[in-house]
C-alpha positions in Angstrom: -25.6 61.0 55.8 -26.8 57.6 56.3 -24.7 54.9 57.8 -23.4 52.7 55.2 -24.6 48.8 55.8 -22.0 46.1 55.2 -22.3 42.1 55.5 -21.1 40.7 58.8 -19.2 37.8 57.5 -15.7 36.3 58.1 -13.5 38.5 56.4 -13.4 42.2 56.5 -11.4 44.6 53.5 -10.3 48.0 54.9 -9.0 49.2 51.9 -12.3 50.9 51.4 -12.4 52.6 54.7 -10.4 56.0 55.3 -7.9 55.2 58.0 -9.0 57.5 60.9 -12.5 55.2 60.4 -10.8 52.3 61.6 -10.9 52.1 65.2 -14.5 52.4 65.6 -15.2 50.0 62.6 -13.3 46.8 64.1 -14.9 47.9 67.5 -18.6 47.8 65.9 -17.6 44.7 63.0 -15.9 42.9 65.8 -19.6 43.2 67.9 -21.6 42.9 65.7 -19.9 38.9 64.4 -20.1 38.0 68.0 -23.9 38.3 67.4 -23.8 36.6 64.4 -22.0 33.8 66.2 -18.6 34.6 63.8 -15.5 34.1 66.1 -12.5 33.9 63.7 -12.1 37.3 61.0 -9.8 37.6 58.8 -8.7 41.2 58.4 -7.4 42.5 55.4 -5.4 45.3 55.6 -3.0 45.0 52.5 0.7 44.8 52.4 2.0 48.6 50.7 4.3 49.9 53.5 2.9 48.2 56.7 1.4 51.4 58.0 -2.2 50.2 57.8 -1.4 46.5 59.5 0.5 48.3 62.3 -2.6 50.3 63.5 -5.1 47.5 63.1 -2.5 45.7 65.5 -2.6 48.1 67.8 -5.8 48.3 67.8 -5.8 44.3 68.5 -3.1 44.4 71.1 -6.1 46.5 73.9 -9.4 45.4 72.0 -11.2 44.1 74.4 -12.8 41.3 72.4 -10.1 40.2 71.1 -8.4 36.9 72.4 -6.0 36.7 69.5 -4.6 37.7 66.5 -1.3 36.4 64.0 -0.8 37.3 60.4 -2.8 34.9 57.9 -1.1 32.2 56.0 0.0 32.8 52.8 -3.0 31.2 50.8 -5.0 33.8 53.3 -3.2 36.7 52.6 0.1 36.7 54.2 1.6 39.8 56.3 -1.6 41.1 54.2 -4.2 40.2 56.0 -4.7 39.5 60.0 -6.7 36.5 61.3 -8.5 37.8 64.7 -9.9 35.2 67.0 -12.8 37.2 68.7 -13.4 36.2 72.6 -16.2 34.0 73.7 -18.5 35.7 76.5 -19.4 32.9 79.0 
């Protein structure tokens, strides 16, 4: 099966993406925006039980391009969505 393309932008939807594909998602999306010059990603993981938004944080919490991460602001998403600020290599 072919590798399915997605748009690097600035906000990412996982709620098409099976749960155990996660992890090596955010590692490749995460690279792949620090090409495209995209530092800040907004992360949308939903609300439903908090399941999802607790393993994209701890995902966060060791990623090693990551600086930071919060929850978004409510006209972002709220406790829906994560806003990642990705490190900048100097």
């Amino acid at each position: 099966m072919d590798p399915i393309r997605i748009p690097i932008e600035d906000v990412l939807d996982l709620h098409t993406f099976r749960p155990r594909d996660i992890p090596d998602l955010l590692n490749t999306y995460f690279s792949e925006c620090i090409k495209e010059g995209i530092f800040s990603v907004r992360v949308i993981h939903g609300k439903g039980k908090g399941i999802q938004k607790r393993q994209v944080h701890q995902i966060l919490d060791n990623h090693s391009l990551v600086s930071h991460y919060s929850d978004a602001p409510p006209e972002a998403g709220g406790w829906g969505a994560t806003l990642v600020t990705l490190a900048r290599k100097t």
